[in-house]
ROMITI-942487 format. One record per atom (N, C-alpha, C): x, y, z; residue number from 1; residue in one letter. Coordinates in steps of 0.02 Angstrom, whole numbers. Layout:
<ketors>
X;Y;Z;nulum;vexdren
X;Y;Z;NUM;a $
...
</ketors>
This chain:
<ketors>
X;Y;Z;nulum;vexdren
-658;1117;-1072;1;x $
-600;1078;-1056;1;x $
-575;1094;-985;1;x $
-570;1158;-968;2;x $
-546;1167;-902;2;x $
-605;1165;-821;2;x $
-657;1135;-886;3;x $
-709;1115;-815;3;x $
-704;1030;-802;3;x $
-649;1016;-865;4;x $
-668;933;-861;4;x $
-606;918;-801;4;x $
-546;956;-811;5;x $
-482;966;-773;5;x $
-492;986;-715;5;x $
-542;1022;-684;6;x $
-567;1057;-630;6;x $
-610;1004;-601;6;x $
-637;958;-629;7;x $
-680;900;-604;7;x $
-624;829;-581;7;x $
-584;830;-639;8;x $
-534;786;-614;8;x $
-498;779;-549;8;x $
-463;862;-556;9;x $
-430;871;-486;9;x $
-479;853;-430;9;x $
-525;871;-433;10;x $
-566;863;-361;10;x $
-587;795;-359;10;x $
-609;749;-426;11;x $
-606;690;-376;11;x $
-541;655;-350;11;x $
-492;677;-385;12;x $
-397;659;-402;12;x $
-403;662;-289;12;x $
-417;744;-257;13;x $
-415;765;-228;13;x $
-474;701;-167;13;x $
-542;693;-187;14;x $
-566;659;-138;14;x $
-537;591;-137;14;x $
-521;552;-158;15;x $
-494;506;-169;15;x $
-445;486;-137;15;x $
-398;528;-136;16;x $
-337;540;-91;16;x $
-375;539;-24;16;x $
-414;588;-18;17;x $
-436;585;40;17;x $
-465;529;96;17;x $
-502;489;26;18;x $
-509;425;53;18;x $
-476;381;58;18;x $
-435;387;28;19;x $
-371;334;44;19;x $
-333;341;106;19;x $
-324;416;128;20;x $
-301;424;195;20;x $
-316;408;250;20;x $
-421;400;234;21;x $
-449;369;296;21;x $
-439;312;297;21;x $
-429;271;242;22;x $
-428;182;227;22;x $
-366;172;279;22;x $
-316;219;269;23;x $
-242;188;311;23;x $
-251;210;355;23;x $
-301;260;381;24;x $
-312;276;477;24;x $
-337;210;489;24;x $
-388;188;460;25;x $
-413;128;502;25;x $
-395;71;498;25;x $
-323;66;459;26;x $
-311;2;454;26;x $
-242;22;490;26;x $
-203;64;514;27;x $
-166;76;561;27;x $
-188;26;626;27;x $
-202;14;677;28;x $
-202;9;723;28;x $
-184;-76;705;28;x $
-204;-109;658;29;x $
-194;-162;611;29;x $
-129;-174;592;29;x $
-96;-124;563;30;x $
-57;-121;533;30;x $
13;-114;605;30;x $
19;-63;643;31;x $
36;-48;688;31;x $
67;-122;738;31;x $
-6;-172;743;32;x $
17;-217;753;32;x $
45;-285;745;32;x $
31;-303;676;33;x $
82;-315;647;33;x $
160;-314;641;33;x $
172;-245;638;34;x $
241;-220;636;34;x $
290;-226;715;34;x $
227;-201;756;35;x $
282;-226;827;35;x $
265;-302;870;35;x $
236;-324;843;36;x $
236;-388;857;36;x $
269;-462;811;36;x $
297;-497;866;37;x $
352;-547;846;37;x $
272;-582;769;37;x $
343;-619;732;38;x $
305;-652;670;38;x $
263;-720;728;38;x $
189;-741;694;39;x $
187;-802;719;39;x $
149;-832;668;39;x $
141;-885;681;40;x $
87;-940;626;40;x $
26;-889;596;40;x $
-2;-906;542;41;x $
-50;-859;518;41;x $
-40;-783;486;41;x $
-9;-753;538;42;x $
12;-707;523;42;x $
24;-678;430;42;x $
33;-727;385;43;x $
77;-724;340;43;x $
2;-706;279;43;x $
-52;-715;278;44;x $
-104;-708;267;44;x $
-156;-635;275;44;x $
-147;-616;355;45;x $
-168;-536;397;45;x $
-119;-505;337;45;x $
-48;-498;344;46;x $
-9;-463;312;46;x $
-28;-442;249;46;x $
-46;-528;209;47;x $
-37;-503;134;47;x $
-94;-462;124;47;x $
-156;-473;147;48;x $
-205;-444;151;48;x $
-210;-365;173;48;x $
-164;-339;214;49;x $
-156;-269;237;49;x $
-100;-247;175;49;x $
-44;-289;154;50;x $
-12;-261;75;50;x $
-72;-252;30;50;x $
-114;-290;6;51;x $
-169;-262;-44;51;x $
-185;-208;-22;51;x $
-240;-187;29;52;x $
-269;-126;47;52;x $
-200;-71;51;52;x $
-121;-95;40;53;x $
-79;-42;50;53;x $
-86;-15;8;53;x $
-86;-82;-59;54;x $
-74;-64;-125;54;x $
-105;-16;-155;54;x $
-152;2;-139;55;x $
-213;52;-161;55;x $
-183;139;-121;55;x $
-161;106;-58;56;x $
-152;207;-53;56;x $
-101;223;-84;56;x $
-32;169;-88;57;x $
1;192;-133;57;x $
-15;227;-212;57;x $
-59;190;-241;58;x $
-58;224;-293;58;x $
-71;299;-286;58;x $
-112;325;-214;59;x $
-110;406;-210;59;x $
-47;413;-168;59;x $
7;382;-165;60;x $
47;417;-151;60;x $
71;430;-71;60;x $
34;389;-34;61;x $
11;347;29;61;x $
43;297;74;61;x $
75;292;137;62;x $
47;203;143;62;x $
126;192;132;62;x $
176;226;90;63;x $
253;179;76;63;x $
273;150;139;63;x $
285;194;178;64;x $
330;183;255;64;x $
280;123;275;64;x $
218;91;278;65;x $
202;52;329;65;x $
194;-24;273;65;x $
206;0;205;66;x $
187;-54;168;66;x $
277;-82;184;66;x $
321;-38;160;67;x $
392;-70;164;67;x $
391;-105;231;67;x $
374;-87;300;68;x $
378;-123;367;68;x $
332;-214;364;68;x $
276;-185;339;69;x $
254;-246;303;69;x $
274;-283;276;69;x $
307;-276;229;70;x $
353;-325;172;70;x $
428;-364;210;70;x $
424;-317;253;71;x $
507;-333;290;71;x $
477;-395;346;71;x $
429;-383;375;72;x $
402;-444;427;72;x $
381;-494;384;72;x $
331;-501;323;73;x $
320;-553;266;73;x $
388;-566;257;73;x $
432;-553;245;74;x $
503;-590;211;74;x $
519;-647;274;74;x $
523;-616;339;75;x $
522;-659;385;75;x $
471;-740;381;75;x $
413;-741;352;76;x $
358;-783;367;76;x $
348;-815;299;76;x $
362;-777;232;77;x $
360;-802;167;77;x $
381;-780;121;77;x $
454;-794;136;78;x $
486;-754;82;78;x $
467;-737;-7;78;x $
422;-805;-22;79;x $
398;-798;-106;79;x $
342;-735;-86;79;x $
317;-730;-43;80;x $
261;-679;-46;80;x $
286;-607;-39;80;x $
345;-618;0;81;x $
379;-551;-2;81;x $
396;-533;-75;81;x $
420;-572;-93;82;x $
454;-564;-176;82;x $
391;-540;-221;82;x $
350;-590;-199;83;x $
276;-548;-244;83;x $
249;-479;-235;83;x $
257;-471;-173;84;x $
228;-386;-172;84;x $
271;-344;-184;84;x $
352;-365;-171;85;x $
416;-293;-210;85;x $
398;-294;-280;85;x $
384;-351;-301;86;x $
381;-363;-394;86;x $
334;-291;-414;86;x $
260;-311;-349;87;x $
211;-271;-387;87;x $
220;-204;-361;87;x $
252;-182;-302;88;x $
271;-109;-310;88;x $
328;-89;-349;88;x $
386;-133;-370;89;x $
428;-96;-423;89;x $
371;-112;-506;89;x $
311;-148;-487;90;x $
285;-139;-566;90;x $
234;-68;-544;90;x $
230;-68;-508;91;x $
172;22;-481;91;x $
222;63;-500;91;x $
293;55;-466;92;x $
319;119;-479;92;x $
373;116;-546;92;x $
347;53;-589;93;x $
386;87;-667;93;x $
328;104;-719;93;x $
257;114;-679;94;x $
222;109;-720;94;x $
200;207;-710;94;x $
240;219;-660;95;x $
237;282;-638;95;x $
302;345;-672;95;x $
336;295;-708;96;x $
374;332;-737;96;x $
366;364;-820;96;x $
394;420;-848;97;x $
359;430;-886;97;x $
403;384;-959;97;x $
363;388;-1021;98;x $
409;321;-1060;98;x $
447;396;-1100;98;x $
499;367;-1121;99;x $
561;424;-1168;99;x $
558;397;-1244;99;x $
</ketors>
């Protein structure tokens, strides 16, 4: 049992790890996005960089640039904004424990 727990953590552990590289390289992406004015198209790059957010979040990853994200989408489509808060308040009640 404590070799199955000892196997877990470490992939629990690479995983993370890879998720950290996923948001290095989608930084420079992401980065611009955020300081650049909204324009046509745009609304599409975004949702597409929220999916790949969606994933580091689940390790725990990624909040600060996904919320900057969501805040420029509200600007360009607001129903799409509404769709990705939905699915991070459904990530994070699915993260809570049930009573």
């Amino acid at each position: 049992m404590q070799d199955l727990l000892s196997n877990l953590r470490a992939i629990g552990k690479e995983l993370q790890a890879l998720m950290a590289q996923k948001l290095e390289i989608l930084q420079p992406e992401i980065q611009y996005q955020i300081k650049t004015p909204a324009m046509a198209g745009d609304g599409q790059r975004i949702e597409h960089l929220l999916d790949q957010l969606l994933d580091c979040l689940l390790m725990g990853i990624g909040q600060q640039e996904f919320v900057q994200l969501l805040t420029k989408l509200k600007t360009i489509d607001p129903e799409a904004e509404a769709f990705y808060l939905k699915e991070l308040e459904d990530m994070q009640s699915d993260e809570l424990p049930e009573s």
